[in-house]
Steps between C-alpha positions, in 0.01 A plus 500: 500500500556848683803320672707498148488854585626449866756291397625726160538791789713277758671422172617854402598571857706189510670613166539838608653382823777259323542833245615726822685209616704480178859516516650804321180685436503786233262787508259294269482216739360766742250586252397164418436432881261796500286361170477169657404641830249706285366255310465246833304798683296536195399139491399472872308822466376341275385153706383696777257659219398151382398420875274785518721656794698761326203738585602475843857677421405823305894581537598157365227565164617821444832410424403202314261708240791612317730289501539415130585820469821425669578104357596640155685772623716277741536252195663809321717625772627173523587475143646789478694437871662173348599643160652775683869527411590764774348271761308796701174554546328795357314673761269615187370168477309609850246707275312186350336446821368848481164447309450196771552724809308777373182364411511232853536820659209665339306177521586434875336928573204406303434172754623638819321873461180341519349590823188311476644140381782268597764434279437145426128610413607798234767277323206233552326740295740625260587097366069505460454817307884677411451850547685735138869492686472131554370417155809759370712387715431086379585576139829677595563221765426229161732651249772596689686174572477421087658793417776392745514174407596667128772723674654221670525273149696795340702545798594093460529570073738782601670269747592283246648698234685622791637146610652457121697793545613436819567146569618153270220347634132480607481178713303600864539935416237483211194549768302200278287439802435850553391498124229200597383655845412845290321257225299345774458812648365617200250229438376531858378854384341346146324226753414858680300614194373158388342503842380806550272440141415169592371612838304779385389440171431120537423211749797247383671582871448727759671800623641332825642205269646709254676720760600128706668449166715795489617478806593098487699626230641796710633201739678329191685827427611530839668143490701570197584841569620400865689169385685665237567864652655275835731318212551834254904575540620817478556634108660841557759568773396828693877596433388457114607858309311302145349774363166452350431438140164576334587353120442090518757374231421117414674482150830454390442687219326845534316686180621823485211621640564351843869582436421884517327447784801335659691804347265771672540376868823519514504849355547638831722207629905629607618225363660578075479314245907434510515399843176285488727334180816415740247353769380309242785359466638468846145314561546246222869431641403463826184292401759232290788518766308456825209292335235649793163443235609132660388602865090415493389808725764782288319840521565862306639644871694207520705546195481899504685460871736312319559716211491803743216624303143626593237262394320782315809532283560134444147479438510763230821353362330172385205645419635764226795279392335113498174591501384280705459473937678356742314258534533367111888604466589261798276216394681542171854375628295248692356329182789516357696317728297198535490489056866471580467204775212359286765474243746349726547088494615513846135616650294202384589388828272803617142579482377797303340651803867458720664679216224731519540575867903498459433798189286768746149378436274444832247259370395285206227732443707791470750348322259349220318811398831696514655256286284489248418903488816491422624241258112442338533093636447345813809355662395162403375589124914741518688158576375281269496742169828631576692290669411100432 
């Protein structure tokens, strides 16, 4: 079964390949070709240790010892890459890899700055009996990709308050994939710990089966990460000026509680509380003349441009005067609008999910949770209490 191995390596170069070969690549395409060439060397380190050869390549093993210490960081980086709305990459980022370089370096003086053995033999050795910095080393090298793996799902929780401020929609920009990779991710590690006790403390499987396990499952994350990075479209322009917002808002109606916080972030804000009134308004006009909530893919920028407004401002400006996001204000006019062709004799002609499409909404999906957060009905249970 060592070829599943093989095969989940040729795999994540393949994927990494058809990532660099990607048309309009963003920085975190770049990144995502560098975890699945990661995770593909990892995995045929990995076979070559499962054929008893890896000794041969004391180079090749030292690198590999590590490596988890570098899967939940990439994961992270990548997260935080995607979500990114001034599409750069933070040269910060580079410091995760510093634990991993440090103690391969120290590792790889401890095996070559023994004068009596070769290489092979002393990590030969070290595997048989792990000398204190291995055994140190191990735990750090154990716990550091869950406490990643917890980083990245707030970076994705973050991500999505962020998409209901900025956008009318979540179809393909909501990173739900992303969301299952971390998941499995994260049960890889639990499979880690289940393992590790079974191994040691019992004779229910043994330590090479337990580890074959993890890393079958290593081969299933790089599938899903690949095929849905290759097919993840971009969700913030580089030329994007949104800037972030740290205060999710999924109500319509705030407690006053929530309402002073709304009140105390914009305490420093330029923008008064007469002129945030008369955008208001020119926002409602524009929003009932123009009808834009009717274009699927309408975004914050895309309505600030038109307003001539920053998207900060005309964040704030529905925020303190609605209280609500973008995100619910547009979806607003959108369910209203197909009450109104609901209502309408001349639609029966129609489906309710082509009068759906023709109001702004991007999917049944979408459109039936939205619908009924907002009216308390499903479309269905709407048309046939209020209207037959």
């Amino acid at each position: 079964m060592e070829v599943v191995f093989l095969i989940g390596a040729i795999q994540a170069l393949f994927l990494s390949t058809l990532v660099f070969a990607k048309k309009g690549k963003i920085i975190a395409d770049f990144v995502l070709f560098a975890c699945l060439a990661l995770a593909g060397f990892h995995l045929f380190t990995y076979y070559l240790y499962c054929l008893d050869i890896l000794y041969e390549y004391p180079i090749l093993n030292l690198l590999a010892v590590y490596l988890p210490m570098l899967q939940g960081p990439f994961t992270y980086v990548y997260v935080k890459t995607v979500t990114n709305k001034n599409g750069k990459f933070d040269k910060l980022n580079l410091l995760h890899s510093v634990p991993y370089l440090i103690v391969t370096a120290v590792l790889s003086i401890i095996v070559f700055s023994n004068d009596i053995l070769p290489a092979s033999d002393v990590i030969k050795g070290m595997y048989l009996s792990a000398p204190p910095f291995v055994e140190v080393t191990s735990i750090f090298n154990s716990i550091v990709g869950p406490i990643y793996i917890v980083l990245s799902w707030l970076l994705l929780k973050k991500h999505k308050n962020n998409i209901l401020r900025d956008f009318s929609y979540t179809e393909e920009i909501d990173l739900k994939w992303l969301k299952y990779v971390i998941l499995l991710m994260g049960s890889i590690w639990i499979v880690v710990v289940i393992v590790n006790i079974l191994a040691n403390f019992s004779e229910v499987i043994t330590d090479k089966m337990g580890t074959d396990l993890i890393y079958y499952s290593v081969a299933v994350v790089i599938f899903i990460e690949g095929y849905f990075g290759i097919k993840q479209q971009v969700i913030y322009a580089p030329s994007s000026t949104i800037v972030p917002s740290d205060l999710p808002i999924k109500e319509n109606v705030l407690d006053s509680q929530k309402y002073k916080k709304i009140e105390s972030r914009y305490v420093k804000s330029g923008l008064k509380k007469e002129e945030s009134e008369k955008y208001l308004q020119k926002l409602l006009e524009y929003m009932d003349r123009e009808t834009p909530y009717m274009d699927g893919k309408l975004s914050l920028k895309q309505v600030a441009q038109k307003m001539d407004i920053s998207t900060n401002y005309l964040s704030q400006v529905i925020n303190e005067n609605l209280n609500r996001n973008f995100f619910d204000f547009v979806n607003e006019y959108r369910v209203n609008l197909i009450k109104q062709k609901m209502e309408d004799p001349s639609n029966n002609q129609y489906t309710l999910l082509a009068l759906a499409f023709d109001c702004g909404f991007n999917s049944k999906s979408s459109f039936n949770v939205i619908f009924k957060k907002s009216t308390g009905l499903t479309p269905s249970a709407y048309i046939k209490s209020n209207i037959y």
